[in-house]
PABA-752743 format. One line per 10 residues: their letters; for each residue x, y, z of C-alpha. Coordinates in steps of 0.02 Angstrom, whole numbers. Layout:
N
A> X/Y/Z ~ ... .
END
This chain:
103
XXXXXXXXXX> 7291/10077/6897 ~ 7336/9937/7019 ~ 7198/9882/7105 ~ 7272/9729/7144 ~ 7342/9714/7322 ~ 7448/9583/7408 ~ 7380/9485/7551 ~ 7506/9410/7667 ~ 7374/9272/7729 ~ 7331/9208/7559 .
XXXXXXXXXX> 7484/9238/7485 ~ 7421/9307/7317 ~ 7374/9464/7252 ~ 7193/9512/7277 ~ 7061/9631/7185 ~ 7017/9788/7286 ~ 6896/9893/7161 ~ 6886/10058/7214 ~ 6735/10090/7141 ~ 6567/9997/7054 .
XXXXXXXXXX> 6616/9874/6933 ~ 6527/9965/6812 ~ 6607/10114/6839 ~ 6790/10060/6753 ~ 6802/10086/6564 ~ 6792/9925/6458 ~ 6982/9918/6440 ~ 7000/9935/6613 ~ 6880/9806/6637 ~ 6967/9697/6521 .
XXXXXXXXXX> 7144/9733/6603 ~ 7084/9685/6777 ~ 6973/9539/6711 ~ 7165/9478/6606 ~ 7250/9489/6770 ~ 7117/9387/6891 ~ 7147/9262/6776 ~ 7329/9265/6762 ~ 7284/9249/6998 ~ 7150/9151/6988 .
XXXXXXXXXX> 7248/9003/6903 ~ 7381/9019/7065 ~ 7240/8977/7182 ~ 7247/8782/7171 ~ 7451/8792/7198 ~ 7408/8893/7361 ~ 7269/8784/7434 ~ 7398/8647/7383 ~ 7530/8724/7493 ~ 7410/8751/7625 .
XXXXXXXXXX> 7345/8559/7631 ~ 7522/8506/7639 ~ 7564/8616/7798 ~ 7417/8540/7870 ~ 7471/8374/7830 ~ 7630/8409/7906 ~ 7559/8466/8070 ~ 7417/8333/8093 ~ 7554/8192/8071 ~ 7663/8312/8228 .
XXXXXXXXXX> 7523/8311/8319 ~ 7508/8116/8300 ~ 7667/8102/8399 ~ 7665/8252/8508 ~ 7620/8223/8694 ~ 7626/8406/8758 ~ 7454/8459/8759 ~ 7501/8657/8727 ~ 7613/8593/8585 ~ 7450/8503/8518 .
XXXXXXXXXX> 7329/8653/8567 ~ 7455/8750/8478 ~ 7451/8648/8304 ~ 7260/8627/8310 ~ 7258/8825/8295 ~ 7372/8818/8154 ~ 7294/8678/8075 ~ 7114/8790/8074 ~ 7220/8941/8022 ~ 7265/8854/7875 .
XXXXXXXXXX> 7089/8760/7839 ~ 7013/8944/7867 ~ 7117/9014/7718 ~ 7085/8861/7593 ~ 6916/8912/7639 ~ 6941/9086/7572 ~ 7056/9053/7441 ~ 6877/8924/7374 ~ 6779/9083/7405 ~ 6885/9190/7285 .
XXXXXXXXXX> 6924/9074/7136 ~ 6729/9061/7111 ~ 6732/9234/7139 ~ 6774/9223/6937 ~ 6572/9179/6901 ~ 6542/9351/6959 ~ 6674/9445/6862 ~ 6633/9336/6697 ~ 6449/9353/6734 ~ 6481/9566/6719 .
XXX> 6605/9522/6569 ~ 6454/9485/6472 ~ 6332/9606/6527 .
END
């Protein structure tokens, strides 16, 4: 059972249940609760990465005078806020999973 799959975008492996929550066995349960965990605590390293691209591309932009160049780098530079954004969204996506691991 992998229900884990990789996501290019976020760069980390992400949970794709097949079925209800309450469906999987305990151990399976367990095994997939072990393994967010082991995920989860790669999330601030990505968001990290992330902040420092857009870093990188705000202080190009400073001394860029093409205007597509600098159209070009604010799309990147959303791209990048758009998936810290998500990456947020899925480590306190952990509340949910530890609020079923005690139900």
């Amino acid at each position: 059972m992998d229900i884990f799959q990789w996501n290019d975008r976020l760069r980390l492996h992400i949970p794709t249940l097949a079925k209800d929550w309450e469906q999987y066995s305990l151990e399976e349960r367990t095994a997939i609760i072990a393994r967010w965990e082991l995920i989860r605590g790669t999330i601030p390293d990505r968001v990290m990465e992330f902040e420092a691209g857009i870093i990188r591309m705000q202080a190009e932009m400073d001394e860029e005078d093409n205007f597509e160049r600098c159209c070009e780098l604010t799309y990147a530079i959303a791209d990048l806020a758009s998936r810290i954004n998500d990456l947020h969204i899925w480590y306190r996506n952990d509340q949910d999973v530890e609020s079923r691991r005690h139900s």
